[in-house]
C-alpha positions in Angstrom: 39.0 -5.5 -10.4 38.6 -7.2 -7.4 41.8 -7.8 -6.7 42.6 -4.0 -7.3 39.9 -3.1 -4.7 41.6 -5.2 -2.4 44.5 -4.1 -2.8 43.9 -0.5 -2.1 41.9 -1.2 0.6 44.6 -3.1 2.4 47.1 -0.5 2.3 44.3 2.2 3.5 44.3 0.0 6.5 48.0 -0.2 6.8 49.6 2.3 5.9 51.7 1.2 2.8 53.9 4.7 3.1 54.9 3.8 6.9 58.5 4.0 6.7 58.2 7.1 4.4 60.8 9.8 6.4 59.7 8.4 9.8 63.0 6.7 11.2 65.8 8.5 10.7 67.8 10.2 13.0 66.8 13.6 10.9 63.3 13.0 11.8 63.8 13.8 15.3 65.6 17.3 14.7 62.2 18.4 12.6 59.4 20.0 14.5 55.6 21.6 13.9 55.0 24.9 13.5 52.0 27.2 12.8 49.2 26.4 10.7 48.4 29.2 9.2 45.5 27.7 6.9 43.6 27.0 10.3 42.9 30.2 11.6 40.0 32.5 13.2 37.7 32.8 9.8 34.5 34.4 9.6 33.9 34.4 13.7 34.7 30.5 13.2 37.8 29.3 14.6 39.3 26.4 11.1 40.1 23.1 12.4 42.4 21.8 9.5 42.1 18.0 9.0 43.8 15.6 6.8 43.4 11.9 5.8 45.4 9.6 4.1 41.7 8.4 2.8 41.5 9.4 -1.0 40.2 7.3 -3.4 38.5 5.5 -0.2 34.9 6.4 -1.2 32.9 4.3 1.6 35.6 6.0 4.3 35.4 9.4 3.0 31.8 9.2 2.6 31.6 8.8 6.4 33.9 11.1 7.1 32.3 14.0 5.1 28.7 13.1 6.9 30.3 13.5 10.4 32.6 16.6 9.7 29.1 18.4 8.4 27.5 17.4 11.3 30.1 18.7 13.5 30.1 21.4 12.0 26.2 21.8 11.9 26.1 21.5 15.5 28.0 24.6 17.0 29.2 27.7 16.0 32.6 28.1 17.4 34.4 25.9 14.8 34.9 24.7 11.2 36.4 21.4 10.5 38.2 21.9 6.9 39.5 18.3 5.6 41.6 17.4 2.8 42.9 13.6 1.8 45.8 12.7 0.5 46.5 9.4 -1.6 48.0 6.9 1.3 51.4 6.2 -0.5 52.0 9.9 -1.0 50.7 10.5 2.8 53.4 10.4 5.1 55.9 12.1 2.7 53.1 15.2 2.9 53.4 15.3 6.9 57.0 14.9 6.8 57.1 17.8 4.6 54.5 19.6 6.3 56.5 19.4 9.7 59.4 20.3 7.9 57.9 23.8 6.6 55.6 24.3 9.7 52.5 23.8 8.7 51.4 20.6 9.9 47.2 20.7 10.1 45.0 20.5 13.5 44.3 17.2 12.9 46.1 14.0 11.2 45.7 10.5 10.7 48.6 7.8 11.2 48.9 4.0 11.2 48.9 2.9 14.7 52.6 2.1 15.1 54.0 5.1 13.3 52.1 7.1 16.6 55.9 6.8 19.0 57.8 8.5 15.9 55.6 11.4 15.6 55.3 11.8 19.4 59.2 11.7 19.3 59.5 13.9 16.4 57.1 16.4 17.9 54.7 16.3 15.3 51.7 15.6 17.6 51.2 16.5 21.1 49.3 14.4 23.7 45.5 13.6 23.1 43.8 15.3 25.8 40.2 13.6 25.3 37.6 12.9 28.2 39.0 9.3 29.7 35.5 7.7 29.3 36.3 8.3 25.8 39.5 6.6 25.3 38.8 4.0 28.2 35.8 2.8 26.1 37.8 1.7 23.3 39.7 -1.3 22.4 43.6 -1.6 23.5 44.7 -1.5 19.8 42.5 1.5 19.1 44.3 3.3 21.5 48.1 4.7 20.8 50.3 5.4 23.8 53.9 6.2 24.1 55.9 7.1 27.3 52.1 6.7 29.2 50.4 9.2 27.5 47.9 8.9 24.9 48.8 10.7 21.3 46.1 8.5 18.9 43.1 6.8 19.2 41.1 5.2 16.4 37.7 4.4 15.9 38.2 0.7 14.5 40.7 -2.0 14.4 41.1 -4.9 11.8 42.0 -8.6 12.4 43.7 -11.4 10.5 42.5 -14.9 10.6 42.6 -18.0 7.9 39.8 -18.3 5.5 38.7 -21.7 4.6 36.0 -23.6 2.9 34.0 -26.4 5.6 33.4 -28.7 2.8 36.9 -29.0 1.8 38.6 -29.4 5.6 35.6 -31.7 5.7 36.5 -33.3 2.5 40.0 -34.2 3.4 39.6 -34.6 7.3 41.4 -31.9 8.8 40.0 -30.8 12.2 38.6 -27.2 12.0 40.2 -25.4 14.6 39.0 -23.1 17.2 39.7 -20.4 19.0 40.6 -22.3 22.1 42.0 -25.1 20.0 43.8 -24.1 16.9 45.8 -25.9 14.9 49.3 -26.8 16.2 51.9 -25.9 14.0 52.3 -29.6 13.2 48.8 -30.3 12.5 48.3 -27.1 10.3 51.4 -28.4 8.2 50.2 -31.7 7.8 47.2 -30.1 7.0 49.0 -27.9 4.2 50.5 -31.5 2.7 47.0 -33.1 2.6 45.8 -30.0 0.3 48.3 -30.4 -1.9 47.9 -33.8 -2.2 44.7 -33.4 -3.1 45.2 -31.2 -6.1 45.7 -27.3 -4.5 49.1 -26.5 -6.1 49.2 -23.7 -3.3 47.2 -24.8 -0.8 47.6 -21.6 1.5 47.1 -17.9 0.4 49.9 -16.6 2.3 50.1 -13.0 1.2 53.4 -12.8 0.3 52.9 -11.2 -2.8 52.1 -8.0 -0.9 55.1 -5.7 0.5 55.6 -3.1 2.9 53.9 -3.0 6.5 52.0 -6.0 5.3 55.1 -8.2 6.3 55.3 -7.0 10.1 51.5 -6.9 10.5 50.7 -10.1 8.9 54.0 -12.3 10.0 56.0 -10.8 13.0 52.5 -12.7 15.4 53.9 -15.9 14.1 57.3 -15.4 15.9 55.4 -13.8 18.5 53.9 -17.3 18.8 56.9 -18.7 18.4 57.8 -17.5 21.5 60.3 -14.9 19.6 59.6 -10.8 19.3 61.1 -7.8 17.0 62.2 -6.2 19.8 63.0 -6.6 23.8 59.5 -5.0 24.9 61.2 -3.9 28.6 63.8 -2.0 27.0 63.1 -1.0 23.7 66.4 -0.9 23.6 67.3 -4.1 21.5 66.3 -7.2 19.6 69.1 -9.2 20.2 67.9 -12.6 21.7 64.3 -12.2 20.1 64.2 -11.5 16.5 67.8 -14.2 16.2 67.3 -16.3 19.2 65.7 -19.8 18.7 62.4 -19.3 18.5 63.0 -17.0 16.2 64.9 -19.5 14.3 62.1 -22.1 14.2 59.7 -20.0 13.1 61.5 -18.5 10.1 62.2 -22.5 9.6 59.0 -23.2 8.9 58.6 -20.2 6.7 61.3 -20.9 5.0 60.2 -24.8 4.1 56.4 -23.6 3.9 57.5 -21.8 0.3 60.5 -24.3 -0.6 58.0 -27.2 -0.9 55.1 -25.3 -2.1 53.0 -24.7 0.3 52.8 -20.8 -0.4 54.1 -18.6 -3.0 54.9 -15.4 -3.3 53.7 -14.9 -7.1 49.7 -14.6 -7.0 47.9 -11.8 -6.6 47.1 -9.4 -3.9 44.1 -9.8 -2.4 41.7 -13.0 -1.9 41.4 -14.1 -5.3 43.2 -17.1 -5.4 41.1 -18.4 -2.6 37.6 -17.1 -4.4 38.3 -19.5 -7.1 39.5 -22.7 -4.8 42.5 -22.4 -6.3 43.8 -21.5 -2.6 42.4 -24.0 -0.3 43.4 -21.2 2.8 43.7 -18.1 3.0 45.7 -15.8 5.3 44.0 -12.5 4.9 42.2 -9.5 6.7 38.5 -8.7 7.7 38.5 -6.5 4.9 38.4 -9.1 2.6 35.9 -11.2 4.6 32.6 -10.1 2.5 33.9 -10.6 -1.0 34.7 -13.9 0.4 31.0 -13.9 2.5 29.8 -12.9 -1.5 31.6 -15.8 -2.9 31.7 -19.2 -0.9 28.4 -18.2 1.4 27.9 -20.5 4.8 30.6 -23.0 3.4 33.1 -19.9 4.2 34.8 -20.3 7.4 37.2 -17.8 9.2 39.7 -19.4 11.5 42.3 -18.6 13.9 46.0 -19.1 12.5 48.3 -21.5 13.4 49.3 -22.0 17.0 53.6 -21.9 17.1 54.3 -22.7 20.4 52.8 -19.7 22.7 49.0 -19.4 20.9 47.8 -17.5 18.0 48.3 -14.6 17.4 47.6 -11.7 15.0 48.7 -8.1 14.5 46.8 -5.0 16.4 46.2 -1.5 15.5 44.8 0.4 12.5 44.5 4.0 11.7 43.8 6.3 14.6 43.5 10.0 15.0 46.0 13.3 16.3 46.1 16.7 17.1 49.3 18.2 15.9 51.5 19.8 18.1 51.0 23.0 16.1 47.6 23.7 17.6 47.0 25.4 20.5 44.4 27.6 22.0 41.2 27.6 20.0 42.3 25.4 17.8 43.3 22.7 20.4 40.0 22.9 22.1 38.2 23.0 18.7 40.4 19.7 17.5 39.5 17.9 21.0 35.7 19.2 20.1 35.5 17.5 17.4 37.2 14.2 18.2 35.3 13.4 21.3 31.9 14.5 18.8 32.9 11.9 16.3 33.7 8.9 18.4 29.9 8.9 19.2 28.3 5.0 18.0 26.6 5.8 15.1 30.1 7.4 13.4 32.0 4.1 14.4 29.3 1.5 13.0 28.9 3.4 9.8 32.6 3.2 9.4 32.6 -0.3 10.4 29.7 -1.5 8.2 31.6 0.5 5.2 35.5 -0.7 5.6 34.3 -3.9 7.3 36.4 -3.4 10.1 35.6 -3.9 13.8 33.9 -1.0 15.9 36.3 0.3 18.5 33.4 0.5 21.3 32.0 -3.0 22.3 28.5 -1.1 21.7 28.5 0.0 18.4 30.3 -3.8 17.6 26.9 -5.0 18.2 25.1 -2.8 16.4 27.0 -3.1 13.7 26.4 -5.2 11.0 28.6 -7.9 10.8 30.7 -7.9 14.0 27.6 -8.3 16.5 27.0 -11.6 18.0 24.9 -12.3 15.0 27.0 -11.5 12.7 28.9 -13.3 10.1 32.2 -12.1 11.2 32.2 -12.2 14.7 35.0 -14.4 14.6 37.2 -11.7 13.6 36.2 -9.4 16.7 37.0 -12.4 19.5 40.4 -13.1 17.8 41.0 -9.2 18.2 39.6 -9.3 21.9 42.0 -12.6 22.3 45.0 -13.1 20.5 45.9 -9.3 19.1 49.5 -8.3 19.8 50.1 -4.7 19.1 53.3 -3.2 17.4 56.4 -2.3 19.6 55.5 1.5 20.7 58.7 2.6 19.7 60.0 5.8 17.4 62.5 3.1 16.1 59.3 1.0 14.3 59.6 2.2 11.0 63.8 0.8 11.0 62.3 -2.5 12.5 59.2 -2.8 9.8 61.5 -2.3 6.7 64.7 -4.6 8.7 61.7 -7.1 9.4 60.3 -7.2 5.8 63.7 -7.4 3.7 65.4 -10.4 6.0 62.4 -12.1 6.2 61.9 -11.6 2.2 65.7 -13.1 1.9 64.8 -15.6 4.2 62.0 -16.8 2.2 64.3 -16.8 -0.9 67.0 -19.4 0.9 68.6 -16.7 2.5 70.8 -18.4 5.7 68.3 -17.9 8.3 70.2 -17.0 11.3 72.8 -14.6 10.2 70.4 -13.1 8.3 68.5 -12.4 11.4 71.9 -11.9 12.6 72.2 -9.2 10.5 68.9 -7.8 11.2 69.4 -7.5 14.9 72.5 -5.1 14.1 70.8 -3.0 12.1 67.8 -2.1 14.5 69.9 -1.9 17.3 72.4 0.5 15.6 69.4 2.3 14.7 68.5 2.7 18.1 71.8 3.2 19.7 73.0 6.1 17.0 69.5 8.2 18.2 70.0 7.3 21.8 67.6 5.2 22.8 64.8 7.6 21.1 64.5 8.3 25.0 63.8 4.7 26.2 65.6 5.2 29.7 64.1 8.8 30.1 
């Protein structure tokens, strides 16, 4: 069950669906049209809503407090929302564009934002600038130097271990300032198996989809390597195949050829709640099942330094306003947007996803990301070491390119023409829809 929970929780963070009918060349030909469902009703002006949030109790739960509060509070508009499972949700905007009737408001995984911006599905944001200037960088989504998205958390990654067993074995525990070399953390990985962890490290790898960017693309960005030249967004050449990039997807490789991960547990943190993971790469929305489970022993780490610092992915979910609305409905949509990212909405979120607040003021009033809190290491790795996403329309070809070579790759794949290979593919998909407007 727990596992299950997990599981579903995960993808609500990232978006399993992300390459769902985002990156193809057809994409960009599609375009919003009028919602008819969100018209004048009643001398209330509908603001249509959807989420990609069912089954997410504790997030809809929030969500239906604040849209009848809204709503409560004036008497121009009507927030209407309906939620869509997350693996089904992208198809239903896709389709949705397609046929014209996109909603006021949607919600999209941080890097699909360029790809609907390109595809015309969402216009520009529009809110107040003390808004948007209040939140984290990875809560905010900008493409071509306007903002389409902003969210009202962010999650984090980091390595969950146990003190008495690092203690046990004498491995340093790391710190922020001072994590583990890559050197030291796989010396550290052989000591754990030699002490009787057949897997020492909870890698994840089980998992699939946007997982696989989110979770490994920081360590190449460590590495010193990238998924894509960040000046041009034009290419990867010389990043995702070049040498660093090599080293890294070395170690990978090695780190499941002699055991130190695996690819067959399951998904979530269960491995690790039974010490039969001594480490655990995971997210902050695993961090109080594990608080539940191991107590003070439980520590949360930064990972492994490869050669340029730790890092770990940036940016979650974050709100639109389609491109369909306009008039009343666009001034209703920004309404209510710039209503909801008051504190109270974005701790109650927070306390219920366990995810970081997106203002530094409700992080410390929330309950476990305040500088009391049990988690606060997750919000200074977010503040430190997070490395958003290329803004790019191309994302969804580089997160599915990304995710199968470095599948192959931890198989036994040959690890530079199968970046090699990689390379081509992203960079034909970006050259066959002409730069998705890079150079404009």
């Amino acid at each position: 069950m727990i596992a299950s929970q997990n599981r579903l929780t995960r993808r609500t963070l990232l978006g399993a669906a992300l390459a769902a009918g985002v990156g193809s060349a057809a994409v960009g030909c599609a375009r919003a049209g009028t919602t008819s469902s969100s018209d004048s009703d009643g001398g209330r002006t509908k603001i249509t809503m959807w989420t990609h949030s069912a089954g997410n109790e504790g997030e809809l739960a929030v969500y239906k407090q604040l849209i009848a509060d809204f709503n409560a509070s004036q008497e121009q508009y009507e927030v209407v929302q309906e939620s869509f499972p997350q693996e089904s949700y992208n198809d239903a905007i896709t389709a949705a564009a397609t046929a014209g009737d996109l909603p006021v408001l949607l919600d999209m995984d941080g890097p699909v934002m360029p790809n609907w911006a390109w595809a015309g599905y969402i216009q520009p944001l529009g809110l107040d600038a003390k808004i948007t200037d209040s939140l984290l960088t990875t809560a905010v989504g900008t493409w071509k130097d306007e903002i389409y998205s902003a969210g009202y958390w962010d999650a984090a990654l980091a390595i969950f271990a146990r003190r008495s067993v690092l203690e046990k074995n004498g491995i340093r525990i790391p710190t922020l300032d001072e994590p583990w070399p890559i050197d030291e953390f796989t010396s550290a990985l052989e000591t754990l198996k030699g002490a009787g962890y057949d897997t020492p490290l909870d890698i994840g790898a089980e998992d699939t989809g946007e997982w696989w960017p989110y979770a490994y693309s920081p360590m190449l960005q460590s590495a010193g390597g990238d998924l894509l030249d960040r000046d041009t967004l034009l290419s990867a050449d010389g990043l995702l195949n070049g040498p660093e990039a090599v080293t890294f997807f070395t170690w990978f490789q090695e780190a499941f050829a002699k055991g130190y991960c695996s690819n067959s547990g399951t998904i979530g943190n269960q491995e690790f709640a039974d010490d039969k993971a001594a480490l655990a790469y995971t997210g902050s929305w695993n961090a109080k099942a594990a608080l539940d489970t191991v107590g003070e022993d439980l520590l949360i780490l930064p990972p492994p330094d490869f050669g340029t610092g730790a890092k770990i992915g940036g940016g979650s979910w974050q709100w639109g306003i389609s491109s369909a609305a306009t008039g009343a409905q666009l001034e209703g949509a920004r309404a209510y947007l710039e209503f909801s990212f008051q504190d109270k909405y974005l701790v109650a979120f927070s306390d219920s996803q366990i995810v970081i607040p997106a203002t530094d003021s409700a992080r410390q009033a929330s309950t476990y990301f305040g500088a009391d809190g049990a988690l606060v290491p997750f919000a200074e790795l977010s503040a430190s070491a997070a490395v958003l996403r290329p803004a790019t329309p191309a994302y969804a070809t580089i997160s599915t390119t990304f995710e199968t070579a470095a599948k192959d790759i931890m198989s036994g794949a040959d690890i530079q023409s199968t970046l090699d290979t990689a390379v081509a593919d992203i960079d034909a998909n970006i050259s066959s829809n002409d730069g998705y407007g890079a150079s404009s």
